[in-house]
C-alpha positions in Angstrom: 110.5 -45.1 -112.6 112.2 -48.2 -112.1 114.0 -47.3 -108.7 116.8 -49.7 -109.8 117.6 -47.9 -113.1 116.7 -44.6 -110.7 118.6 -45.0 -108.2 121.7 -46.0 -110.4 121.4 -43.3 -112.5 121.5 -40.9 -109.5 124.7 -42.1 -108.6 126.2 -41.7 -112.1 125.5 -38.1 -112.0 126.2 -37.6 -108.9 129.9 -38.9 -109.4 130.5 -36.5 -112.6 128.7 -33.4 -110.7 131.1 -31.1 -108.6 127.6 -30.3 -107.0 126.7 -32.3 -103.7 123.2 -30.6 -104.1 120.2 -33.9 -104.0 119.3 -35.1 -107.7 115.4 -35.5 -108.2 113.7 -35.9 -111.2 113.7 -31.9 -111.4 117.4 -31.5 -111.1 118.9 -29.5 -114.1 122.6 -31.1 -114.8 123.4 -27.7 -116.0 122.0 -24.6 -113.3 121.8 -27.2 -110.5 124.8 -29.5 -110.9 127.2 -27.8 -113.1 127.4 -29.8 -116.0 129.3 -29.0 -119.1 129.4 -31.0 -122.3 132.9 -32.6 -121.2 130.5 -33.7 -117.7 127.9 -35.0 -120.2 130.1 -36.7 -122.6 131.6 -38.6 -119.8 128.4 -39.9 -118.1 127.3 -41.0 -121.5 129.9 -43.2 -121.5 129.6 -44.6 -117.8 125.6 -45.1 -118.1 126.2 -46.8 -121.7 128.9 -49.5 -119.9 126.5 -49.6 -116.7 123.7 -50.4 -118.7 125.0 -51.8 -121.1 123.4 -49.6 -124.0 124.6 -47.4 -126.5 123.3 -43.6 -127.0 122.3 -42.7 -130.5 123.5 -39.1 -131.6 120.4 -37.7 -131.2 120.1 -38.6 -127.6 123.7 -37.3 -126.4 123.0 -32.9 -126.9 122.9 -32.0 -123.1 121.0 -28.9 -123.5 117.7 -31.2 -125.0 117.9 -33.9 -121.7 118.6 -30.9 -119.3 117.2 -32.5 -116.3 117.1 -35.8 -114.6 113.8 -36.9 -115.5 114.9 -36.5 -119.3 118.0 -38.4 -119.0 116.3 -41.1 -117.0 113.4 -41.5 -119.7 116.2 -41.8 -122.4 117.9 -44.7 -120.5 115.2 -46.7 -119.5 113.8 -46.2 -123.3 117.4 -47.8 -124.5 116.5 -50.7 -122.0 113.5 -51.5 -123.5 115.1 -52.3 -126.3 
């Protein structure tokens, strides 16, 4: 993991999580940090200006990412690019 990106990332989620509850790469943003699709939709948009990147369709169904790790590969995939 690039810690940069990482550590970023973390605070993204954290800011559109009602949850205070630590984010590891094992954190579910739905069970452990209460995510809904409004949560989602609106970190989408906050990692795509952060980074700088734009989610394809595909990408944006919460229920598929699920958990940290998932949502981290996806960005630093787009970064790549």
């Amino acid at each position: 993991m690039n810690h940069n990106i990482g550590d970023e990332l973390i605070k993204l989620v954290r800011k559109y999580s009602e949850s205070s509850e630590d984010v590891t790469n094992e954190t579910d943003l739905i069970t452990h940090l209460g995510y809904d699709s409004f949560d989602f939709v609106s970190l989408v948009i906050a990692i795509e200006r952060k980074f700088a990147i734009e989610f394809e369709l595909e990408d944006m169904d919460l229920n598929s990412i699920r958990n940290f790790q998932n949502l981290l590969n996806v960005v630093e995939r787009y970064i790549k690019y």
